[in-house]
C-alpha positions as CSV (number, residue, x, y, z in Angstrom):
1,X,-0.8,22.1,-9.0
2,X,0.2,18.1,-9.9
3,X,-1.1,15.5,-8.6
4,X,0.4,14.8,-4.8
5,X,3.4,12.6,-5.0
6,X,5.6,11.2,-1.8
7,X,9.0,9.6,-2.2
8,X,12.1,9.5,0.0
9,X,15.5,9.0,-1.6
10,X,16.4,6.8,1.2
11,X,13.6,4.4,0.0
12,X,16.2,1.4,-1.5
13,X,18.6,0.6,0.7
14,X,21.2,-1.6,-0.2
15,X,19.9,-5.9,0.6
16,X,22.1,-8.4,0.0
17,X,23.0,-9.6,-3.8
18,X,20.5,-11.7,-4.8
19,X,18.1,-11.2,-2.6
20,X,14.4,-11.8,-3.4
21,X,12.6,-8.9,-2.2
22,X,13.0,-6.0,-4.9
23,X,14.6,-3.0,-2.6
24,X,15.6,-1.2,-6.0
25,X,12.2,-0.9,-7.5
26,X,11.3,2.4,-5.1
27,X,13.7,3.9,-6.7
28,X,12.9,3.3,-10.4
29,X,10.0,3.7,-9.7
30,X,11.1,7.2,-9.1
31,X,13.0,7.3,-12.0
32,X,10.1,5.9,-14.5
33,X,7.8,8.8,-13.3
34,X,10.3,11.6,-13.9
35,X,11.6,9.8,-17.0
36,X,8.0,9.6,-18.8
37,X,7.2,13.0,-17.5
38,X,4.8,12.9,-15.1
39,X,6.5,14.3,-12.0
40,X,10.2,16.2,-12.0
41,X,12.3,15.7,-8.7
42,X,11.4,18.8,-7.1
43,X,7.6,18.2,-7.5
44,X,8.1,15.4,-5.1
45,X,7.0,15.4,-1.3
46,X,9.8,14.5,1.1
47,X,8.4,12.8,4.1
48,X,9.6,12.9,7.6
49,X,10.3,9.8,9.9
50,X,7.1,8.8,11.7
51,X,7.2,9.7,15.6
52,X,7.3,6.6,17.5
53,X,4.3,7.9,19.3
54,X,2.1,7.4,16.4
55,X,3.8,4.3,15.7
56,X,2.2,3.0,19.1
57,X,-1.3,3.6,17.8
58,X,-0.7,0.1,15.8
59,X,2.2,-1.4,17.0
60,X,3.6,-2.8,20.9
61,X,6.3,-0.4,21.7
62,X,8.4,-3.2,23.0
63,X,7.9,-4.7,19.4
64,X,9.2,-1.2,18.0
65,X,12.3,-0.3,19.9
66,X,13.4,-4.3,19.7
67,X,13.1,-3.3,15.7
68,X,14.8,-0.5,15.2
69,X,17.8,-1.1,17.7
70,X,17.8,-4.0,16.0
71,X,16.9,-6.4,18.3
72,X,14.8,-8.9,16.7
73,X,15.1,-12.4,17.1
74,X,16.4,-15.2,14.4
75,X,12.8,-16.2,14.1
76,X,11.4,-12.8,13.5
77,X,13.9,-12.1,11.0
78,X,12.8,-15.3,9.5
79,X,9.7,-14.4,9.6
80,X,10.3,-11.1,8.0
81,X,12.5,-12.5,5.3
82,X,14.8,-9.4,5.1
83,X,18.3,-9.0,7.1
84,X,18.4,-6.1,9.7
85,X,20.3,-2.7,8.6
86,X,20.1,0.4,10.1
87,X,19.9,1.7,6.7
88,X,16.7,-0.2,6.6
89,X,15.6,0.4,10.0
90,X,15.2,4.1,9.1
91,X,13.6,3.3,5.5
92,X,11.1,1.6,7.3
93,X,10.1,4.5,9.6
94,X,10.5,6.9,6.8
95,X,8.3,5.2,4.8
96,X,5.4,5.1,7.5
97,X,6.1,8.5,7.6
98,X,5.5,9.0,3.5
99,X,1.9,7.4,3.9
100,X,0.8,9.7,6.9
101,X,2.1,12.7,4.5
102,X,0.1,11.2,1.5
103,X,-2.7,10.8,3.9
104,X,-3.2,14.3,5.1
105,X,-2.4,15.6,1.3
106,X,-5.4,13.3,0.2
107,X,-7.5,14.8,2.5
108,X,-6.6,18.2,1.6
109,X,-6.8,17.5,-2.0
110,X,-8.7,15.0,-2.7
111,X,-6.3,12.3,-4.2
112,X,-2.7,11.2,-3.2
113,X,0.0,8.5,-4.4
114,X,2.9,7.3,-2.5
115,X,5.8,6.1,-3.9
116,X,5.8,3.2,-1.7
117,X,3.4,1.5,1.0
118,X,1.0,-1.2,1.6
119,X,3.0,-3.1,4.5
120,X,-0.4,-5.2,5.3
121,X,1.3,-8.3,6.4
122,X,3.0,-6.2,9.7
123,X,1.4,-7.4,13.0
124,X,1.3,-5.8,16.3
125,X,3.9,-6.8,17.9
126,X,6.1,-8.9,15.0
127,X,7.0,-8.6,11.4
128,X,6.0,-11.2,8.5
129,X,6.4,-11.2,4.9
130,X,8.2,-8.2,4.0
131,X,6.6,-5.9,6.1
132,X,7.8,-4.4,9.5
133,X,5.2,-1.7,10.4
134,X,2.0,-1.4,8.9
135,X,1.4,1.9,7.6
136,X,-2.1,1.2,6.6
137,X,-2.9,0.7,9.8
138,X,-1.2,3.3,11.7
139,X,-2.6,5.9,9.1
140,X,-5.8,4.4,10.0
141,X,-5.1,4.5,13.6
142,X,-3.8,8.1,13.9
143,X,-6.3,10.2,11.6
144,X,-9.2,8.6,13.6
145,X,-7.5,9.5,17.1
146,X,-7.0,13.2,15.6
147,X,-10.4,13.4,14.5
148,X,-9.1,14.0,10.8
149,X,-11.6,11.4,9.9
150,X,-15.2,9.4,11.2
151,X,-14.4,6.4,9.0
152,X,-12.0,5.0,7.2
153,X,-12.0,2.0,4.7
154,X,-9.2,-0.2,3.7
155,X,-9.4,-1.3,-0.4
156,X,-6.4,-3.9,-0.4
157,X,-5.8,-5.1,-4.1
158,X,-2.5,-6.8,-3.0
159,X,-2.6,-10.5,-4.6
160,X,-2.3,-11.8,-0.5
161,X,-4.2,-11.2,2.0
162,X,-3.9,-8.4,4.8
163,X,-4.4,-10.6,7.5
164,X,-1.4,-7.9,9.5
165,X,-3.8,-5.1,9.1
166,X,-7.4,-7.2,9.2
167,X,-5.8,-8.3,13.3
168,X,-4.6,-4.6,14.3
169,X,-7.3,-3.0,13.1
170,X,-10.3,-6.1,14.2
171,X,-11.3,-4.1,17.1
172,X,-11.6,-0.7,15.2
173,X,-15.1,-0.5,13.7
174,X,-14.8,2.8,12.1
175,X,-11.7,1.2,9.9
176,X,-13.3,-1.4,7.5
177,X,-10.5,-3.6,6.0
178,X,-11.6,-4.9,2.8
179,X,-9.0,-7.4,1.2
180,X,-9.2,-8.8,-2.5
181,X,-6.5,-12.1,-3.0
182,X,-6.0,-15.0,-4.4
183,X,-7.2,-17.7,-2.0
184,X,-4.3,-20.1,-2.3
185,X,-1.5,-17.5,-1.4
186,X,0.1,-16.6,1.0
187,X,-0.2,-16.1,4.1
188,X,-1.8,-20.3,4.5
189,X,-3.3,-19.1,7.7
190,X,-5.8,-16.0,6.8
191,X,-7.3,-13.6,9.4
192,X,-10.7,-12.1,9.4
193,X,-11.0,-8.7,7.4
194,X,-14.4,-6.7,7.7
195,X,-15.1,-8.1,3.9
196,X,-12.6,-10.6,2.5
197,X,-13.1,-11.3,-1.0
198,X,-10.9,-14.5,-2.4
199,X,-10.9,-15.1,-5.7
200,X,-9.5,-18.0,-7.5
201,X,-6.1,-18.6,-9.5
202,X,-5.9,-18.0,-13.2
203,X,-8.5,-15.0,-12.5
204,X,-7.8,-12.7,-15.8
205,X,-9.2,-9.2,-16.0
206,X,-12.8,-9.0,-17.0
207,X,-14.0,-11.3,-13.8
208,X,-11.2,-9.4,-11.4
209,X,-12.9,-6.0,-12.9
210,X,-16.3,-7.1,-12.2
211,X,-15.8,-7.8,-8.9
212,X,-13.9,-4.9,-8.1
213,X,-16.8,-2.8,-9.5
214,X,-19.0,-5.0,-7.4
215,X,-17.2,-4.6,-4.5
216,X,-17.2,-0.8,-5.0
217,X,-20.6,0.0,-5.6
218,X,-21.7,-2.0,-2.7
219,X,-19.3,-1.4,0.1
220,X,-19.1,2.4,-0.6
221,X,-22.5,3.3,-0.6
222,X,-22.3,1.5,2.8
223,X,-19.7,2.5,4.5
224,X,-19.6,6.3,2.9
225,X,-16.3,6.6,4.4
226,X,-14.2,9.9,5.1
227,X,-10.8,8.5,3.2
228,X,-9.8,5.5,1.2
229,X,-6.5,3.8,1.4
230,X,-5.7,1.7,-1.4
231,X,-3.4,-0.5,-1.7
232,X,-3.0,-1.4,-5.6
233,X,0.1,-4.1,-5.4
234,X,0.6,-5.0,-8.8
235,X,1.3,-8.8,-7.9
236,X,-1.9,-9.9,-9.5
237,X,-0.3,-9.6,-12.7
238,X,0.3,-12.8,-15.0
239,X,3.8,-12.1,-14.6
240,X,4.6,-11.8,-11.1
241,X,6.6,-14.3,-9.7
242,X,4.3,-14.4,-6.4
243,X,0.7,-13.9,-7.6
244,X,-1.1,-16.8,-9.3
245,X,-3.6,-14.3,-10.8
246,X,-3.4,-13.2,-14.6
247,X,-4.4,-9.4,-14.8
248,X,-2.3,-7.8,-18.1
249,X,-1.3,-4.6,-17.8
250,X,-4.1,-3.1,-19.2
251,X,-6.1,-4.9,-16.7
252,X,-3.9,-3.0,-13.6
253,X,-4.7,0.0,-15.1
254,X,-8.7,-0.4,-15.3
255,X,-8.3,-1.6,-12.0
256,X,-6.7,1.5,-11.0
257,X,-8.9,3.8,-12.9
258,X,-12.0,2.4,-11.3
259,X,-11.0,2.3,-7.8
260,X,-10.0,5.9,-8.0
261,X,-12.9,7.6,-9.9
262,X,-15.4,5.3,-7.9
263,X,-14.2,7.1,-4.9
264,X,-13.9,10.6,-6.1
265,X,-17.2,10.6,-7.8
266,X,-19.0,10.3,-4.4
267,X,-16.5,13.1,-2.7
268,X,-14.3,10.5,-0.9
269,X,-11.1,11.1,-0.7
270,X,-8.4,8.7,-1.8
271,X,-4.9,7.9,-0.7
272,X,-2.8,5.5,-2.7
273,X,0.2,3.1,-2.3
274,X,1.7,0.6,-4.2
275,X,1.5,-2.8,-2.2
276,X,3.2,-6.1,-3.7
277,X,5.0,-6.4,-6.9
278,X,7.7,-9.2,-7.4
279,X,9.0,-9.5,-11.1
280,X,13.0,-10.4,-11.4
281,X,12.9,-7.6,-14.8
282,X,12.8,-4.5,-11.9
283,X,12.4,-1.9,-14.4
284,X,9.2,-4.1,-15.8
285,X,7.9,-4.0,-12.0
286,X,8.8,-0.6,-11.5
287,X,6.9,0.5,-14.8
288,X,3.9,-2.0,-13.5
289,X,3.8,0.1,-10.5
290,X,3.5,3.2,-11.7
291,X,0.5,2.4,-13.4
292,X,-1.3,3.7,-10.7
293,X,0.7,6.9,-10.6
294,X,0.2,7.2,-14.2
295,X,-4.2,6.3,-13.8
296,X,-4.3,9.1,-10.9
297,X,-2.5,11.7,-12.7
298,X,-5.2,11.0,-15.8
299,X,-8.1,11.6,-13.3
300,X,-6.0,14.1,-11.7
301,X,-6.3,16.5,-14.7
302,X,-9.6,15.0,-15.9
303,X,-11.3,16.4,-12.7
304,X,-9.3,19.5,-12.2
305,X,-8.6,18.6,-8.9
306,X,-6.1,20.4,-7.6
């Protein structure tokens, strides 16, 4: 079989023109991985909306319904920076529902990829920055209630910090949250991860490597966790209009390729999502993201998982 793929064609809903956050780029992202080959359509995993009673593992239900009936205040739409649809409203569950999938076809097989993912900035009970729920931390949540999993750890590459998922998931032990960012990015007011790792701007790709390898060989050894979930936004590149950190594409992909086969070379399983990315030239962003798609297949067929 291929490597494990999760999409949704209800993934880009329509936002208004012009607006900042890049809605289109899950779907060509979509169309980049069948275009070069690596996945056709029908290879793809279709997830179902995630139950709201998993949803409650991370989030306040009041938080939840006040969401998706579409209830939110003018600040918390602020806050969140996108415009209520129920178009969206449904993405967003879907999507939740597309990292659980990936998560329980990592852990049969070893290695996963969503086509979307990485909400970090989601709080308990409001939205922030993009994000509405956090699926890290509901996947997080939910395989450690079902007993899928003793440990879990949390490798966020996303050029800002996951200070959403570093305050849901605070009084969690067995979920370490381990963020890499630039230090002077967003959010201004960081939370506490397990390890947070900030790294200066103008960081180019042989120091981000190194301490990505660093960070690796310690923290794994440590933590020997069941499952990874790794959330490789591609906003750390020189070119992203949000990032401040100067990795080139072949940086992205050594990133990538490390994270992955440091994971599967000691048995742990690894679950991948795409994070940040923010580039006005979409089909650039959408070919940035699917370096990771691309790195996994590689070590896919390398390993004969499968």
């Amino acid at each position: 079989m291929s490597l494990p793929l999760v999409y949704h064609d209800e993934y880009s809903p329509p936002l208004p023109e012009g607006h900042r956050f890049p809605m289109e780029k899950f779907r060509l992202l979509h169309d980049h991985l069948v275009d070069s080959g690596l996945t056709s359509d029908a290879e793809l995993r279709r997830p179902e909306p995630c139950p709201t009673d998993i949803l409650t593992l991370a989030h306040d239900p009041a938080y939840i319904e006040r969401y998706c009936s579409g209830a939110l205040s003018s600040e918390e739409l602020r806050r969140l920076g996108l415009p209520w649809t129920p178009a969206l409203a449904r993405r967003t569950v879907l999507a939740v529902g597309g990292s659980l999938l990936t998560a329980e076809l990592a852990l049969e097989h070893g290695l996963a990829c969503h086509l979307a993912g990485g909400t970090h900035h989601a709080h308990h009970d409001h939205p922030s920055g993009f994000c509405i729920f956090n699926d890290l931390a509901v996947v997080s949540r939910y395989l450690l209630a079902s007993g899928r999993v003793g440990r879990v750890l949390i490798f966020d590459c996303d050029v800002h910090q996951g200070d959403g998922t570093a305050r849901i998931l605070e009084d969690t032990p067995e979920a370490i949250t381990v963020s890499l960012h630039c230090e002077q990015n967003f959010p201004a007011r960081k939370a506490r991860s397990d390890w947070d790792i900030g790294l200066p701007r103008g960081m180019g790709d042989a120091d981000y490597l190194k301490v990505v390898d660093d960070a690796l060989n310690y923290l794994l050894p440590l933590y020997q966790p069941d499952l990874v979930l790794y959330d490789a936004g591609v906003d750390v590149h020189q070119d992203d209009a949000l990032g401040y950190l100067a990795l080139s594409d072949a940086g992205l992909a050594a990133r990538d390729g490390t994270v992955l086969r440091h994971c599967l070379a000691r048995g742990i399983a690894v679950l991948g999502v795409i994070g940040g990315g923010y580039d006005r030239d979409r089909a650039a962003l959408a070919r940035r993201h699917g370096i990771l798609h691309h790195s996994a297949a590689r070590l896919w067929r390398e390993l004969g998982l499968g």
